[in-house]
Structures are given as structure tokens and as C-alpha cells.
N, C-alpha and C positions, 0 to 999 in steps of 0.2 A: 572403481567406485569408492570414494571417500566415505568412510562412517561419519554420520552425523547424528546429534539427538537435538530434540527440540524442549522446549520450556516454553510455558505462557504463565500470562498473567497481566494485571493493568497497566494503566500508565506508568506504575513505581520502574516497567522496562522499557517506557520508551524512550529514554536517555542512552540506552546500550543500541538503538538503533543510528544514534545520529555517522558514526564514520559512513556508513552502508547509503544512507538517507541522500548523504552528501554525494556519494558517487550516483545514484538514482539523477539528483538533480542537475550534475553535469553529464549527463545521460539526455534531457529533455533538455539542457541548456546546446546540445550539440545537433539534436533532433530538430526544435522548436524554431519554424520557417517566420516567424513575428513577433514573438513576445521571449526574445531571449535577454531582453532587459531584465521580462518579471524572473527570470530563472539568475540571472547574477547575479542578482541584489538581495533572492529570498535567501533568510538564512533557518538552521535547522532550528533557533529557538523558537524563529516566527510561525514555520510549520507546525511546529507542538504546538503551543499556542490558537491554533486555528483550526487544530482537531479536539482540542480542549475544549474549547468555547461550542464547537460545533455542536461537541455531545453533551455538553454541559444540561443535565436533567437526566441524563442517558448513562452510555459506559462504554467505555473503551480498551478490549481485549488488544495484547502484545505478542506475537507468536515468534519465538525465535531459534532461528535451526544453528547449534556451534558446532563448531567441528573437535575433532581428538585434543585439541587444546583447551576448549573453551570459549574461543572465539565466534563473535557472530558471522557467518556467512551467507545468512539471510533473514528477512522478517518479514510479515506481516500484521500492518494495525487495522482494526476494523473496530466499527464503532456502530451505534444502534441511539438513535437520538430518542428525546420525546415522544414522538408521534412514531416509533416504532420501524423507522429505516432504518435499514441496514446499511454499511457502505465499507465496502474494502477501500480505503485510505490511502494504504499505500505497502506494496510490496515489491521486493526486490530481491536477487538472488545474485552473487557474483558471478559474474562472468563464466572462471573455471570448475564451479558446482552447477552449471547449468545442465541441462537432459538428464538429469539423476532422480527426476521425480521430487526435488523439495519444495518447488512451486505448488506443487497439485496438490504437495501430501500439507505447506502453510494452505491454501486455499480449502481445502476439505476439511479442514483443522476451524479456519473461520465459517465457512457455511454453516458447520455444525453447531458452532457457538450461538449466529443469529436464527438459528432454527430453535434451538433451547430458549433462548432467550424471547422468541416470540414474534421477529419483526417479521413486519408484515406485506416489506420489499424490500428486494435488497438491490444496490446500485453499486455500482464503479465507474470510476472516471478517465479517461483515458487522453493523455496532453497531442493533441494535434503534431503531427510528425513519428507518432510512436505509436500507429495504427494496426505495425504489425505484430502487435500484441492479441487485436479481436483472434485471431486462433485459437489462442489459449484461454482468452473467459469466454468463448463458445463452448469448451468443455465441460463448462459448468453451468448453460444456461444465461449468459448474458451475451446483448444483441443491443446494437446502436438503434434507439429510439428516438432519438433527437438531438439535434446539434444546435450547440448553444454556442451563438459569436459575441465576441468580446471587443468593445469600441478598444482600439491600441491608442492611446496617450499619445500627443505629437507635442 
């Protein structure tokens, strides 16, 4: 088991997320059974940009696990808009720190944040092809409510 520590804080870290973010996305561009156009084309600044604007009136917590050098080998962003939603945005763990518990211990890390903070539900969203993730936000209380389709561009 790797030591690792973690750090948070706002957006001033979501810029130390982008290498990780980028392997996330070729992660659901290798998964994603229709829209692996939207996945080649997004790039990580558009991403910022679109959890920025989401929370914009809100706030957007940074969670990040480095290892013995300093390096990021995981995060998690979560954000809490206006109207008091929660949403885990987007988290990721490499590959070779995987089953070490830094998912649970980034995800416990955000719950607790939107719990202080006040929101008044909290969501995650989960890219089609990459379902067998529901395991893991069952251990914390999240369950598919509804599927939402998306007309594909021809």
C-alpha cells in the first residue's frame, strides 16, 4: 500500500487535476458505445469551464490524493450550485492506487463537504458504458433515478 496524503480546496486546484481528468476522459472515450465524438473533441479547459459556470453562484471544492512525491494520483471535484445541489463532478483514481481505499476516503471527504455546506441533494453522473461504477456510489447512498438520452448529432 502506497502512502498518500490528500489536500483540498477550490478551484485555484482544479488546474492540478487536468493530466488525471485527461486519462478519466480517455477512460469514457474507450467505454462510450455513441458519443465518443463528445469525448475526443472535449478538452480539459472546456470541462473547467463547465463546472465553473455550473456552480457559478455556488462553490466548487478540489480534493486531491499525491503520493510520496507530490504528485496527483487522484481527485475529486464536487460543487453545490444555487439551489443547493450537490454533485460529485468528477473523480478519478489511477489505475495502480486503485483498491487502497482513496476513492472512498476522496468521496467521504466530498459528502462531508456538501453536508456542511448544506445541500439539499446531492447527484453524480455516470457516462453510459461506465456503469460498473454503480458499486461504488451504492456505498455511499446513490442509486440510478433516471436516464436521461441525448439526441447524437448526425
Amino acid at each position: 500500500m502506497v502512502k498518500v496524503t490528500y489536500i483540498s480546496g477550490n478551484d485555484n486546484l482544479i488546474d492540478r487535476t487536468a493530466q488525471l481528468w485527461e486519462e478519466l476522459n480517455k477512460q469514457h472515450l474507450s467505454l462510450s458505445p455513441y458519443f465518443k465524438d463528445c469525448y475526443r473533441t472535449l478538452t480539459f479547459k472546456d470541462r473547467k469551464s463547465s463546472i465553473q459556470q455550473k456552480a457559478f453562484g455556488g462553490e466548487i471544492r478540489v480534493d486531491l490524493a499525491l503520493d510520496d512525491q507530490e504528485r496527483s494520483v487522484a481527485y475529486c471535484i464536487t460543487s453545490i450550485d444555487r439551489w443547493l445541489t450537490g454533485e460529485i463532478d468528477s473523480i478519478f483514481v489511477c489505475p495502480q492506487y486503485r483498491g487502497q481505499g482513496i476513492g472512498t476516503t476522496l468521496m467521504e471527504k466530498a459528502l462531508n463537504w456538501l453536508k456542511v455546506e448544506g445541500a439539499k441533494k446531492n447527484v453524480v453522473s455516470v457516462a453510459v458504458g461506465n456503469e460498473q461504477t454503480y458499486v461504488f456510489y451504492e456505498h455511499f447512498g446513490f442509486f440510478p433515478r433516471r436516464t436521461l438520452l441525448e439526441q447524437k448529432k448526425r
